[in-house]
Each structure stands twice: as structure tokens, then as C-alpha cells.
N, C-alpha and C positions, 0 to 999 in steps of 0.2 A: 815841626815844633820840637823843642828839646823842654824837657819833664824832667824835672826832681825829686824824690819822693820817701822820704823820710821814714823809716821801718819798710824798707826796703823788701824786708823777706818776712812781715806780715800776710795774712791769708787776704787780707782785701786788695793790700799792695800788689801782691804777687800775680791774682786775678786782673787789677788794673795794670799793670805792665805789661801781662799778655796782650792785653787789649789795647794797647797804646803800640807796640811795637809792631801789633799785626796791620795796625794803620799807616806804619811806614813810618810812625814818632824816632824822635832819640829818645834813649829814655835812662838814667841813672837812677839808684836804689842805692839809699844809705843805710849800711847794716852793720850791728857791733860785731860781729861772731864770722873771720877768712871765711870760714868752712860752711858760710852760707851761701856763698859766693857759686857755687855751684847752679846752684837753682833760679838764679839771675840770669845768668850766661845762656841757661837753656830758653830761654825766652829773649832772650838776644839784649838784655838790659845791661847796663854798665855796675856792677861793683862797687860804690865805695867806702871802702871800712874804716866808719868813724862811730865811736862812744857817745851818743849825744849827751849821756849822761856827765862827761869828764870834758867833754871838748870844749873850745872857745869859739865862738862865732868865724874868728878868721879863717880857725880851721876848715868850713866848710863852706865859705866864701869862694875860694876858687874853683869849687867844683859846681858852686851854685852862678859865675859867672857868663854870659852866655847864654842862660837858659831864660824859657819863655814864660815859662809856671812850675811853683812851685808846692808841694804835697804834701802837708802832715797827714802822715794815718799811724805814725808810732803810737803805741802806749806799753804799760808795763805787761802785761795780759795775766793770766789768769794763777793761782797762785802766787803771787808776789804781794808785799804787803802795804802797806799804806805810805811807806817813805819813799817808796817806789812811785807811786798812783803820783806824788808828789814831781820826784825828780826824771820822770819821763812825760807823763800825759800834762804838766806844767810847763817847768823850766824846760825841758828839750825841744816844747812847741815854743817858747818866747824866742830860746836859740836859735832855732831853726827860722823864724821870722826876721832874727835880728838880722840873723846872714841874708836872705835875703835881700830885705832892704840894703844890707853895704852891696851886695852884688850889682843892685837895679833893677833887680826882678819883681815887678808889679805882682803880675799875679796869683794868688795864694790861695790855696783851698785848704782847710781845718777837716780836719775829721773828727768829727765830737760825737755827742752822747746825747738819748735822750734824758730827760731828770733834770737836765742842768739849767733850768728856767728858777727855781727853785729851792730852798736849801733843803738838804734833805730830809723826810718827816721823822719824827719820833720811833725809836725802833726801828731806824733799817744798820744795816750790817755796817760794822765803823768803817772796816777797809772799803763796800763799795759806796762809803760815804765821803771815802776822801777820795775814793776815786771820779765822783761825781764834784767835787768842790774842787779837784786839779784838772776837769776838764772845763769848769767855767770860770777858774783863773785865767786858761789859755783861751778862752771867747774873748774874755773880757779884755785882755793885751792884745789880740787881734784886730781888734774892732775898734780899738783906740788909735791905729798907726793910719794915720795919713799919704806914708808912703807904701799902700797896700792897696791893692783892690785882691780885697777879701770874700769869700764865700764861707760860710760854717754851714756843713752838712750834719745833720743830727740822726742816725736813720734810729731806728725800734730796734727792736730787740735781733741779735743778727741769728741764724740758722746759714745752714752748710747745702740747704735745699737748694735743685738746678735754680736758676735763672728764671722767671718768669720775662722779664721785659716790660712789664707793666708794670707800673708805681704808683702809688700817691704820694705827691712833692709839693709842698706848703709850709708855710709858715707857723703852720698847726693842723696838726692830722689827728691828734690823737693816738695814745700808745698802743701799738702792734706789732709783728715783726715782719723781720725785711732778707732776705736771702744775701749774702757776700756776692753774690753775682752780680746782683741787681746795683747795689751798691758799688760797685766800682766801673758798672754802664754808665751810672749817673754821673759820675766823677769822670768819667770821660765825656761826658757829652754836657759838664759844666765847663773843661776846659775851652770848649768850642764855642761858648756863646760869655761874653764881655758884659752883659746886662745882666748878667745873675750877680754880678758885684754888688759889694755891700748888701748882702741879704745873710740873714740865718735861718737855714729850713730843713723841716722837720721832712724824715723819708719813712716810708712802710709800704709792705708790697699794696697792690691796687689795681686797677682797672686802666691804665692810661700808658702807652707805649710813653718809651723812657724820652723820645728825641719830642716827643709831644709835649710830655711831661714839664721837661726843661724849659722848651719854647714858651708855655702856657704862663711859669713862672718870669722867667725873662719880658714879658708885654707886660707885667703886672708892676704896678708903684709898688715901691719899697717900704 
């Protein structure tokens, strides 16, 4: 299988890449910044540097050609401000779909946010308030395309703690947190299963091995 995956040299990315190339994937990682290109390589991932924020869809058409699935986990991260939350965790996920679709690449996975069911309540912080309003721009352009079979992953709150391999994965879990590890097991083990399309689901760590997990939700109506 060849994998595309958009913030290429993010921490969930970069976890999911390991884990996709140790499975024998192809795997490409789009990254704004050469000089991230290093930390690609060591995991045997493809490089390729492109500004989602400046780019045009053609631009990443051909290197989205060919491929099986494709990956948003870009966003703006931490310090950047709200025009950011806008022209990354938005518009580079709508680009990143567009290209797709011209490519013929069905399969798409979102990486989103929990909150964004929601608009945000009174008093929460403006930046993670537009950061939460530009990631359910990008659900909401997702889940409109026809020419997509779509998954939006929403996991809790992320932590940097090992890997558990259990989860709880639904369509509402309730807010918790969820480890980067576990989070990009999941995202591998969505690629593998075609029946979690069109669905949006909420992730936090839990009680349930991850390939169970999956399966559990894949039997399930949508």
C-alpha cells in the first residue's frame, strides 16, 4: 500500500510512518521545512516538500498519484496564532482533499480535534477557539465530497506517554486523553479496514486492543 500523509514531520505522523513502513507500506510525508527531511528518511518515508499553506492542489497531485490513502494530521501546533489554526488545520486540509480527489485517491483519513461537535463555549481561549472552528471547517469539506471515502478521527486530549494499545473508539466516548502512540496504531489499523468510511470517531485511551477496536467499530452502522 502507498500512504500519503500530510505534516509529514508532525509527532503523530512521524509515529505513524514508523509504523507503516515497518509493515512493508510505501509511505511519503509532506513537509514545509528541507531540513526536516532527515527524520523521514530514517524511517524509510519519502520527503516531499511542499508549503500546504502557499501550494495549489496540482502541486501535490502528482505525488498524491498512485497512492492508496491519503493522511491529513497537519496542523498549525502550538504557538501560532489564529490565522494560522485558519490557513493550516482549514484550507491545507480542504487542499489536501482537493488533490486527492484530482489524483483518484479514495481513501482519506482527517485528523481532527475533539470540541469540534460544537461551537466553542463562552470564555474559552480565541486562538484555541479558532483552532477548534478550522478543524470543523475541515470535517465539515470532508464529509461533503462524494469522491472520498472518508474517516475523521477526533482522539482526547494527546500526551507523549508510551503506547497503551487499548482504546476506546466511538462515535462518542467522552472527553479524556489518548497517547500519540496509540493514535497513530489507530490510523494504521483504519487504513486496513474500508468499513470505517464515512464515519467520525471520537478516540481516548481505554480498555479494548486497537485492531479490536477498529473491527468493533467497522460491524457497527454508521
Amino acid at each position: 500500500m502507498r500512504i500519503v500523509i500530510a505534516g509529514g514531520h508532525g509527532q503523530i505522523a512521524l509515529r505513524l510512518e514508523r509504523l507503516l513502513t515497518a509493515r512493508g507500506d510505501e509511505v511519503a510525508g509532506v513537509i514545509r521545512k528541507p531540513e526536516q527531511a532527515g527524520d523521514l528518511l530514517a524511517s524509510g518515508t519519502e520527503p516531499v516538500v511542499c508549503d500546504l499553506e502557499t501550494a495549489a492542489a496540482e502541486d501535490l497531485v502528482k505525488h498524491l498519484e498512485g497512492a492508496d490513502a491519503a493522511v491529513f494530521a497537519a496542523g498549525a501546533g502550538p504557538g501560532s496564532g489564529a490565522a494560522r489554526k485558519e490557513t493550516v488545520d482549514h484550507r491545507a486540509a480542504v487542499l489536501f482533499a482537493d488533490a486527492a480527489e484530482q489524483a483518484g485517491v479514495r481513501r482519506f483519513l482527517l485528523v481532527s480535534s475533539m470540541g469540534t461537535s460544537q461551537e466553542p463555549p463562552p470564555g474559552t481561549d480565541p486562538v484555541f477557539a479558532a483552532y477548534l472552528r478550522a478543524k470543523t471547517a475541515a470535517e465539515n469539506d470532508v464529509r461533503a465530497r462524494d469522491g472520498l471515502d472518508w474517516t475523521v478521527l477526533r482522539p482526547g486530549r494527546l500526551t507523549d506517554d508510551p503506547g497503551t494499545g487499548r482504546v476506546e473508539l466511538a462515535e462518542h466516548t467522552g472527553r479524556s486523553e489518548v497517547t500519540r502512540d496509540d493514535v497513530a496504531a489507530v490510523l494504521a489499523a483504519l487504513l486496513d479496514e474500508p468499513r470505517t468510511a464515512h464515519r467520525t470517531l471520537d478516540l481516548v485511551n481505554g480498555g479494548t486492543p486497537v485492531a479490536e477496536a477498529v473491527r468493533t467499530v467497522a460491524g457497527q452502522r454508521g
